[in-house]
Every structure is written in structure tokens, then in C-alpha cells.
C-alpha atoms as a printed R data frame, in Angstrom:
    type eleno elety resid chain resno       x       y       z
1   ATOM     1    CA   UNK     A     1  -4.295 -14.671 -32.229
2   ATOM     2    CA   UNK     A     2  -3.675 -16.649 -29.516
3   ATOM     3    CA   UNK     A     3  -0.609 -15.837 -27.284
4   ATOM     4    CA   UNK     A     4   2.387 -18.400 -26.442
5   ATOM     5    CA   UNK     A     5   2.971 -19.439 -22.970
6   ATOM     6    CA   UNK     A     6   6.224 -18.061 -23.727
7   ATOM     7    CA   UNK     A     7   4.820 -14.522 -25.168
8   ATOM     8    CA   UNK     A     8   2.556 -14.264 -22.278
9   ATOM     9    CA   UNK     A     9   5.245 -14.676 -19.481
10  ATOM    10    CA   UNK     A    10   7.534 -12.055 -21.035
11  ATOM    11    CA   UNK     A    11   4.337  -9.490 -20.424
12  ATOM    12    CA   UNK     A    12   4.077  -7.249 -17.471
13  ATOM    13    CA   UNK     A    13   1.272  -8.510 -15.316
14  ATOM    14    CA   UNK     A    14  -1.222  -5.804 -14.266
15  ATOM    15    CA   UNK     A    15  -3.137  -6.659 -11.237
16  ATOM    16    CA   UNK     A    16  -6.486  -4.661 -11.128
17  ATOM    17    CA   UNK     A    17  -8.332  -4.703  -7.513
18  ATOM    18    CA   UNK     A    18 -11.683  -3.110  -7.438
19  ATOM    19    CA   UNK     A    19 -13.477  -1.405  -4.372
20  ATOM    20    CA   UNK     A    20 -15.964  -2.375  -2.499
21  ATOM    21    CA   UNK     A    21 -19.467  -2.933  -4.052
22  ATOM    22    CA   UNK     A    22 -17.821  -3.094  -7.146
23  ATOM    23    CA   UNK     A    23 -16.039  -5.567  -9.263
24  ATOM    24    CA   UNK     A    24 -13.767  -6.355 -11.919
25  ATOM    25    CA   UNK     A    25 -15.918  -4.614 -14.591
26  ATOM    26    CA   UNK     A    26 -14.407  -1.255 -13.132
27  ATOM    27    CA   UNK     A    27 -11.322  -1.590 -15.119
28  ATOM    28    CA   UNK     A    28 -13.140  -1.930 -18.745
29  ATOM    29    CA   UNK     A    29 -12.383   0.930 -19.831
30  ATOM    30    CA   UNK     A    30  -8.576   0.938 -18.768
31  ATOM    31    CA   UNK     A    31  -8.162  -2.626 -20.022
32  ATOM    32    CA   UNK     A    32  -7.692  -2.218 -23.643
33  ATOM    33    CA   UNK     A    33  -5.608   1.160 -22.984
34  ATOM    34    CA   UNK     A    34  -3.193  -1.418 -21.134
35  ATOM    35    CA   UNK     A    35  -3.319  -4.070 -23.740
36  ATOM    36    CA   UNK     A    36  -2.620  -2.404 -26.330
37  ATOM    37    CA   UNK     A    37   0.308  -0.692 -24.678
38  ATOM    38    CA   UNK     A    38   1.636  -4.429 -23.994
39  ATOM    39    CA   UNK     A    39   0.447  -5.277 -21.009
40  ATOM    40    CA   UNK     A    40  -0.975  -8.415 -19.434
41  ATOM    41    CA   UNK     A    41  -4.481  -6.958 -17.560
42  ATOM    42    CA   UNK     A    42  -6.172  -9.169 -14.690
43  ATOM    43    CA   UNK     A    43  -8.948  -7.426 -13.343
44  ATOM    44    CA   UNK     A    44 -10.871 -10.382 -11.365
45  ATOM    45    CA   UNK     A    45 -14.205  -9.885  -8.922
46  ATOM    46    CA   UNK     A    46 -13.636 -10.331  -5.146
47  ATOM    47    CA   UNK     A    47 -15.664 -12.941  -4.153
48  ATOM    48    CA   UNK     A    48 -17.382 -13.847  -0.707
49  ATOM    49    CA   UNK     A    49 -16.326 -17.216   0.710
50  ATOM    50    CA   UNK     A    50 -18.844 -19.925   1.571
51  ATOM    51    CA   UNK     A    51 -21.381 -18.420   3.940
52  ATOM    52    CA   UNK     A    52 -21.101 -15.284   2.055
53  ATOM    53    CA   UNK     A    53 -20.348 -11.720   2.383
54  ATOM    54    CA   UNK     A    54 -21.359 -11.580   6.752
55  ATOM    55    CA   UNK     A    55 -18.777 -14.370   6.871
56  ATOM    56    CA   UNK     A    56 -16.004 -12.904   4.786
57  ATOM    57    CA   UNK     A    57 -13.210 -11.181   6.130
58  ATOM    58    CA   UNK     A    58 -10.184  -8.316   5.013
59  ATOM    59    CA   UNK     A    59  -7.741 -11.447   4.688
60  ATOM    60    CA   UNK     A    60 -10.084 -13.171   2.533
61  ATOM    61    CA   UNK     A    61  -9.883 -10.347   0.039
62  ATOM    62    CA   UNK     A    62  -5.625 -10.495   0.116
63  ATOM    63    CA   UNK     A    63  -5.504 -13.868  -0.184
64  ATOM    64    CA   UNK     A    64  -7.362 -13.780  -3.422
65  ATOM    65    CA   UNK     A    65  -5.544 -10.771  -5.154
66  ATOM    66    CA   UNK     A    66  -2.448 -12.822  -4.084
67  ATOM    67    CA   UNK     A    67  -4.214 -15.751  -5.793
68  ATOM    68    CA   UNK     A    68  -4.308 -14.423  -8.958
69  ATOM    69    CA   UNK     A    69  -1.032 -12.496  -9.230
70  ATOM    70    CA   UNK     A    70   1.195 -14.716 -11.334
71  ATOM    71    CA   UNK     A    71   4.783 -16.325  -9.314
72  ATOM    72    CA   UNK     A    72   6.723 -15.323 -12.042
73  ATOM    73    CA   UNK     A    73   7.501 -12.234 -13.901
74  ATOM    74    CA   UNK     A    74   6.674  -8.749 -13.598
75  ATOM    75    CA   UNK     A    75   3.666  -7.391 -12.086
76  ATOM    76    CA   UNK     A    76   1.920  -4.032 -11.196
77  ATOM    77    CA   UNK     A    77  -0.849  -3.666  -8.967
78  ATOM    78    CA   UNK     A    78  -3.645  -1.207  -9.439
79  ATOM    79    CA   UNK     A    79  -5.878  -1.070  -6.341
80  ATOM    80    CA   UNK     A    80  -8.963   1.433  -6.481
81  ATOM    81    CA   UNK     A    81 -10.300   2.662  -3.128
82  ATOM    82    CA   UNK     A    82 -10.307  -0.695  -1.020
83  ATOM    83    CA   UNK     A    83  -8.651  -2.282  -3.242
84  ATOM    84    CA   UNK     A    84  -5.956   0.020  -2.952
85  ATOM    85    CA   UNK     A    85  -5.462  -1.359   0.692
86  ATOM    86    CA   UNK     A    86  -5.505  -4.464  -0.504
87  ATOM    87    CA   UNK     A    87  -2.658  -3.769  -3.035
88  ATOM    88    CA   UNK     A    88  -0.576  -2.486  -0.451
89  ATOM    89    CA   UNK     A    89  -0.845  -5.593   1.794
90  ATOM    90    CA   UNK     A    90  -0.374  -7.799  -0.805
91  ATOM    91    CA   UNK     A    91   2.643  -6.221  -1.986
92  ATOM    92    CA   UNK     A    92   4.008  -7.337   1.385
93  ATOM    93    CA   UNK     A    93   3.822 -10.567   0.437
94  ATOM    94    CA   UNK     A    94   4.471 -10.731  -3.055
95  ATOM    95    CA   UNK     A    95   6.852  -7.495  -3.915
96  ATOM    96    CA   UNK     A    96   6.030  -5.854  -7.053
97  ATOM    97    CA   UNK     A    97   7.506  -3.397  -9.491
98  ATOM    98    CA   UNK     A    98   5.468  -1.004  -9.208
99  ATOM    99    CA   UNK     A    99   2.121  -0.155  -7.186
100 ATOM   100    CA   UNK     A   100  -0.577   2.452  -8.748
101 ATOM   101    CA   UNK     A   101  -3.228   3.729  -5.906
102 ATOM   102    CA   UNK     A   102  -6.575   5.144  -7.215
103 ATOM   103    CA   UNK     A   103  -8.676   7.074  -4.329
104 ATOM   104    CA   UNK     A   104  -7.569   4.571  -2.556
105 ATOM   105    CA   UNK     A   105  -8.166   3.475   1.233
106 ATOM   106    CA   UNK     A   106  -5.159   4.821   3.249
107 ATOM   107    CA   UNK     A   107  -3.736   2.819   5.490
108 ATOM   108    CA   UNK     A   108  -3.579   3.212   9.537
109 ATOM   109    CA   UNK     A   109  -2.055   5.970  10.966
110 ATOM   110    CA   UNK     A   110  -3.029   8.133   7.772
111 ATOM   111    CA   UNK     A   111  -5.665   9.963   7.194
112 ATOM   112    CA   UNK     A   112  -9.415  10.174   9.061
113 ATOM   113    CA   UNK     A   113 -10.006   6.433  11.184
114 ATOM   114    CA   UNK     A   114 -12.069   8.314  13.751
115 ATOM   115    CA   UNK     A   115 -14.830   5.679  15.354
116 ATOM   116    CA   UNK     A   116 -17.922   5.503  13.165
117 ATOM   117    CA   UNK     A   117 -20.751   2.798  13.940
118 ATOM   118    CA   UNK     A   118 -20.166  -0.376  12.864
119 ATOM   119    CA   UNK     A   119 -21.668  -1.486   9.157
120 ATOM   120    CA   UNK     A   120 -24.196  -4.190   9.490
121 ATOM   121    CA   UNK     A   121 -22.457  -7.680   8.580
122 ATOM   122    CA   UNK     A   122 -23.944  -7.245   4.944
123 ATOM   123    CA   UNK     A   123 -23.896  -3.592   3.349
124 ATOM   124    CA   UNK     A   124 -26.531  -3.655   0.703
125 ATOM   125    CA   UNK     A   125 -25.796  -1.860  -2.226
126 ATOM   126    CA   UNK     A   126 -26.838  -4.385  -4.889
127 ATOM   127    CA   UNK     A   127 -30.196  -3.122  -6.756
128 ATOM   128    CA   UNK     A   128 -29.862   0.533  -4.902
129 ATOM   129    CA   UNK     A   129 -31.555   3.735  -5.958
130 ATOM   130    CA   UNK     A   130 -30.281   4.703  -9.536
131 ATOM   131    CA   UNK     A   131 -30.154   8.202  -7.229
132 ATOM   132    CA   UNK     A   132 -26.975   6.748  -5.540
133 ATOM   133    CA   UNK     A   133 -25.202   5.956  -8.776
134 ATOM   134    CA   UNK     A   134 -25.814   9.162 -10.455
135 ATOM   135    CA   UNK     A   135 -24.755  11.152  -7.598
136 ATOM   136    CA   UNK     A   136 -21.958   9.268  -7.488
137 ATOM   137    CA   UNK     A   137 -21.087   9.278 -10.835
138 ATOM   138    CA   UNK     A   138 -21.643  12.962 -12.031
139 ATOM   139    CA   UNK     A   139 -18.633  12.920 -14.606
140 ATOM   140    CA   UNK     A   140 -19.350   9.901 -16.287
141 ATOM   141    CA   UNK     A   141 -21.830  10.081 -19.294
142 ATOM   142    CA   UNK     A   142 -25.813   8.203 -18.822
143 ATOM   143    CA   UNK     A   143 -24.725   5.410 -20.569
144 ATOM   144    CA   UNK     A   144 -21.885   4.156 -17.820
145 ATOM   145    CA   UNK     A   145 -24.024   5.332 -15.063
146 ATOM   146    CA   UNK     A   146 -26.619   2.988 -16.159
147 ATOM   147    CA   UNK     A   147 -24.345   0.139 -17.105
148 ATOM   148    CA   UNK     A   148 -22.507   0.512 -13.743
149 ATOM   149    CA   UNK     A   149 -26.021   1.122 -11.400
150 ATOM   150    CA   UNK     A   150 -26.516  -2.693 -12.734
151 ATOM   151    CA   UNK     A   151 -23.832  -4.058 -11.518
152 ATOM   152    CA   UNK     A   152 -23.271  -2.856  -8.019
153 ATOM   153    CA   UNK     A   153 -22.907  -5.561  -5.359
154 ATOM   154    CA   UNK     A   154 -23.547  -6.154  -1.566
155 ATOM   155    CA   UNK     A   155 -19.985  -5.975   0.745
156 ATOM   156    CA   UNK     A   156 -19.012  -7.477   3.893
157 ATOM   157    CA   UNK     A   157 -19.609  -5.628   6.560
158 ATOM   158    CA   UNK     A   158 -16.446  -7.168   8.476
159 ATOM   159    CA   UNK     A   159 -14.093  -5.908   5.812
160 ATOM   160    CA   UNK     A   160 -15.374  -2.384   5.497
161 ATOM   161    CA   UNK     A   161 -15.089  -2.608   9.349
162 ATOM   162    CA   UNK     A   162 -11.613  -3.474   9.089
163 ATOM   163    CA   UNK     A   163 -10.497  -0.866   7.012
164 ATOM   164    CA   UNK     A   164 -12.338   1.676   8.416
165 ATOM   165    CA   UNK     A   165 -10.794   0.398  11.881
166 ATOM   166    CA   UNK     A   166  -7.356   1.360  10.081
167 ATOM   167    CA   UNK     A   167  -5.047  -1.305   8.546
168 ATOM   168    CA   UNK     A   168  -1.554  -1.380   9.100
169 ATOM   169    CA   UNK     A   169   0.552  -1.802   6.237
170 ATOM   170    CA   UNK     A   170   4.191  -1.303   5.056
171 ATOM   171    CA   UNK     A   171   5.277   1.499   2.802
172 ATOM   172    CA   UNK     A   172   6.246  -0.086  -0.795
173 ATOM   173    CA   UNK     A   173   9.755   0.400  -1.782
174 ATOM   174    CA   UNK     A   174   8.892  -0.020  -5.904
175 ATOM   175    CA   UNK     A   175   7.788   3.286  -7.758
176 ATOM   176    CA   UNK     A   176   4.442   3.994  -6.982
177 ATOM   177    CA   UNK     A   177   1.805   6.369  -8.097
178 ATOM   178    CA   UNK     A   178  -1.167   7.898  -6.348
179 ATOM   179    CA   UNK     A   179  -4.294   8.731  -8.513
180 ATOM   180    CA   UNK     A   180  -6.452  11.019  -7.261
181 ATOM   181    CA   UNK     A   181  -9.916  12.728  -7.987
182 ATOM   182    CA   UNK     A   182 -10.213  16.446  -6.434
183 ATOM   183    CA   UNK     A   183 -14.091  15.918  -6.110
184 ATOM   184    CA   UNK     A   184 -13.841  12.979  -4.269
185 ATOM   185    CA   UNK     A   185 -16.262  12.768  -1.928
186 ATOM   186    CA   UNK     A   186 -15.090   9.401   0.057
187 ATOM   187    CA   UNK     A   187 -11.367  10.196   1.160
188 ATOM   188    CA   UNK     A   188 -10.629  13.543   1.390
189 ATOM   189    CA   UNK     A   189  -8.326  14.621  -1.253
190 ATOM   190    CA   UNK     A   190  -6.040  15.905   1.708
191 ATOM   191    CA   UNK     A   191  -5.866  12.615   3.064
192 ATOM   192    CA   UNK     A   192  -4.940  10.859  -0.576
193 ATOM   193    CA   UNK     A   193  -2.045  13.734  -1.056
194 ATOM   194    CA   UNK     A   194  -1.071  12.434   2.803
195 ATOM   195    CA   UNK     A   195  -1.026   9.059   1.690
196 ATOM   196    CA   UNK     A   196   1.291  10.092  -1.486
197 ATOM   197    CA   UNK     A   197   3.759  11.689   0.795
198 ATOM   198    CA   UNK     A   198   3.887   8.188   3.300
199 ATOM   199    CA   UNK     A   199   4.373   6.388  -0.017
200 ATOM   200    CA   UNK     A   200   7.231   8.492  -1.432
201 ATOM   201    CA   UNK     A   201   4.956   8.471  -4.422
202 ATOM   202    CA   UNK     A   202   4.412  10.739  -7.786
203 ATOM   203    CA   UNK     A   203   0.571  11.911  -7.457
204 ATOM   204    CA   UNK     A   204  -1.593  13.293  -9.936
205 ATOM   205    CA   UNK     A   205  -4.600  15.271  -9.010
206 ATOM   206    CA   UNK     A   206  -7.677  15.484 -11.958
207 ATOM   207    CA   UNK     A   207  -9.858  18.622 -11.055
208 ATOM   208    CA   UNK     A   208 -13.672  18.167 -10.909
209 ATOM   209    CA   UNK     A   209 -13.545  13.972 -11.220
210 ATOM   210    CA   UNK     A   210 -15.082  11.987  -8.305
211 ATOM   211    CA   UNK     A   211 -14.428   9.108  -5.895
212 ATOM   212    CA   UNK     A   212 -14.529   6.320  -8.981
213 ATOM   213    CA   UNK     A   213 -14.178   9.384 -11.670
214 ATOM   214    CA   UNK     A   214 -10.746   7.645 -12.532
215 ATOM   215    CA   UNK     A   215 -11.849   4.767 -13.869
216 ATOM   216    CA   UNK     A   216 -15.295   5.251 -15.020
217 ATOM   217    CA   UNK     A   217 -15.555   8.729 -16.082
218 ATOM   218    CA   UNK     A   218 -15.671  10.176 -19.334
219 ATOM   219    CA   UNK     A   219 -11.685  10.806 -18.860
220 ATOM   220    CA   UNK     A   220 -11.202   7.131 -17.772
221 ATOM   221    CA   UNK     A   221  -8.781   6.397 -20.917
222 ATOM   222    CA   UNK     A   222  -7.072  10.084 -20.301
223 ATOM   223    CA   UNK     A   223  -5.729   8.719 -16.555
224 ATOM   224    CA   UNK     A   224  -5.238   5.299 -18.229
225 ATOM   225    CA   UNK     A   225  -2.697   6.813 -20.524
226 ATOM   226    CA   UNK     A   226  -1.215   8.554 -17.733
227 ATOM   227    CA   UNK     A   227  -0.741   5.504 -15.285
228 ATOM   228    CA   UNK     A   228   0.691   4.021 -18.477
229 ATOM   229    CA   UNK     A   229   3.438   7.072 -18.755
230 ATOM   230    CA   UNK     A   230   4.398   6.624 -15.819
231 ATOM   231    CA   UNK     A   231   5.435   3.058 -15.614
232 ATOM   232    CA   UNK     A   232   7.349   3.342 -18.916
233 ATOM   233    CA   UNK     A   233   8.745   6.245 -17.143
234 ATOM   234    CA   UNK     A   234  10.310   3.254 -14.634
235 ATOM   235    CA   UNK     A   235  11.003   1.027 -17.279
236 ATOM   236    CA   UNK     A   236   8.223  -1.257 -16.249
237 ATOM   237    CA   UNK     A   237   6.819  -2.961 -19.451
């Protein structure tokens, strides 16, 4: 069935923002948990600009999540580790209801930004050891670990630079919700419960599920539902 124009604008937008390396494809397995609960799901790639990833910067990346999040209507954004910087700084420019954060990225001033070296202007993650992914990944089943090892991508150096440089950004004032894995092995689950308290934010904790554990793990659907509780919990359908 194909949906009205009018039918479609009444929807709830849900704007999905991978992490780096990844893309889109994250979200399948929360995408038809949110559609069939009503809502509208975009969950797009990040894409380098022309010159590619060396030449593509942190406001690159907003500028497209602000690209696709519709003018009109109501709209969520989900941002996964990076992206869940990215949320955050596009909320400051296009105000949401509500803004769920998944292991995400915290923003300046929280959390560890201590000097590392610099990445290389390309990190290279596309075609990696099937190692990486499965260490990764140890609570998703073979079958996702597979289908995601394929899919990995190369990053820009400059925006993982950026964020790990700290990025300032404004606390949202819409309900928000922090998602966190207790195994996560990428930001400290200390730093993720910091970021909830900055944010004024309900936070769930899952024991034993990893840095991407909340979206590809074999209780992907399981946090799903939950993210899904709580914005009918707001009212935000």
C-alpha cells in the first residue's frame, strides 16, 4: 500500500544516524520495530563529499542529517556513537521532539578528550580482518557478524579528529534518552551515564552488550521496543 502525502506527514519522522565506518544498514533491525509501531524511519548512509573521505569534514556530516530531516512535522533523532554527536548538533539547528543517544560520542567537556595521535586523513576499515568484527560483535549471532564484516566502510580521518578533539554542543531541551551497552568497549560506560546526567536524560544500561550491541545484537529488537516505550511515554508518535 502506498502511503498519502497526507498519511505520511501526519507520521513521526525518525532520524537514524549511524557511526563511523558504518552506515545506514545499522538500523535494519530497529526499522520494522519502528514501522510497525507507526513511525516514519530514515536511516540514510553518510557520504564523503567530492574528493572523498581525506577531504570531508564534521560539518559535512551535520549538514547531511539536517538534509534529510523533513521541515515539517515531528521528528526524533537516533544518533549511534558519532552519530550521536551529530544528533546533538543538529538538533541545534533543527529542534526536535525528542533525541535518543546510543553509545554515543559525548560531547566536549564530557567525558575522556585527552590528546591521542592524530588518525591518518583516511581510517581504513573497509575489507578489515573478520577478527575485528567478531571481537567487536561478541553478542550478535554469526550470521550478523558476517553480514555486517561486509559492509564496513573507510572514515575521514578529519571528522574522527574532530570529535575526538571534543565538540561543543548545546544540551537538548526535548526528552531525551541515553542507550547504553555496559560492555562497551569504546566510551566508557561511566562516561555515557556522565553524558545522561549533562542531558537531563532517562538512561538505560543493558548488561553484557557491546559498543554497537544495541543495534545489532541478538537483543537489537528488545532495546528497539524500549526506545519505542519511551517516546510514547512523551507522547511522541
Amino acid at each position: 500500500m502506498i502511503l498519502s502525502a497526507l498519511t505520511l506527514a501526519t507520521k513521526t519522522t525518525v532520524v537514524m544516524i549511524h557511526g563511523a565506518g558504518g552506515g545506514g544498514w545499522e538500523y535494519d533491525l530497529w526499522r520494522p520495530v519502528f514501522e510497525k509501531a507507526g513511525y516514519r524511519v530514515i536511516n540514510r548512509d553518510l557520504i564523503p563529499v567530492k574528493g572523498g573521505y581525506a577531504k570531508t569534514g564534521f560539518d559535512d556530516y551535520v549538514k547531511q542529517v539536517l538534509e534529510w530531516t523533513p521541515k515539517h512535522g515531528k521528528v526524533v533523532y537516533v544518533g549511534a556513537s558519532m552519530g550521536g554527536i551529530l544528533a546533538l548538533k543538529a538538533y541545534e539547528k533543527h529542534p526536535a521532539q525528542a533525541v535518543v543517544l546510543v553509545d554515543s560520542v559525548c560531547p566536549a567537556g564530557i567525558g575522556d578528550h585527552s590528546k591521542k595521535p592524530d588518525n591518518p586523513p583516511v581510517v581504513r576499515w573497509a575489507n578489515g580482518p573478520l577478527k575485528d568484527t567478531e571481537d567487536a560483535m561478541p553478542d550478535s549471532d554469526r550470521k550478523t557478524v558476517l553480514w555486517a564484516w561486509r559492509k564496513w566502510r573507510d572514515e575521514s580521518g578529519g571528522v574522527m579528529n574532530t570529535i575526538r578533539a571534543g565538540v561543543k554542543a548545546a544540551k537538548p531541551t526535548c526528552p531525551t534518552f541515553v542507550v547504553l551497552g555496559e560492555k562497551d568497549t569504546d566510551i566508557p560506560h561511566a562516561d555515557g551515564l556522565q553524558l545522561a546526567t549533562w542531558a537531563n536524560a532517562k538512561v538505560k544500561s543493558y548488561p553484557d552488550m557491546s559498543h554497537v550491541g544495541p543495534l545489532l545484537s541478538t537483543r537489537a529488537r528488545v532495546v528497539a521496543q524500549d526506545v519505542i516505550k519511551f517516546l510514547e511515554a512523551n507522547r511522541i508518535r
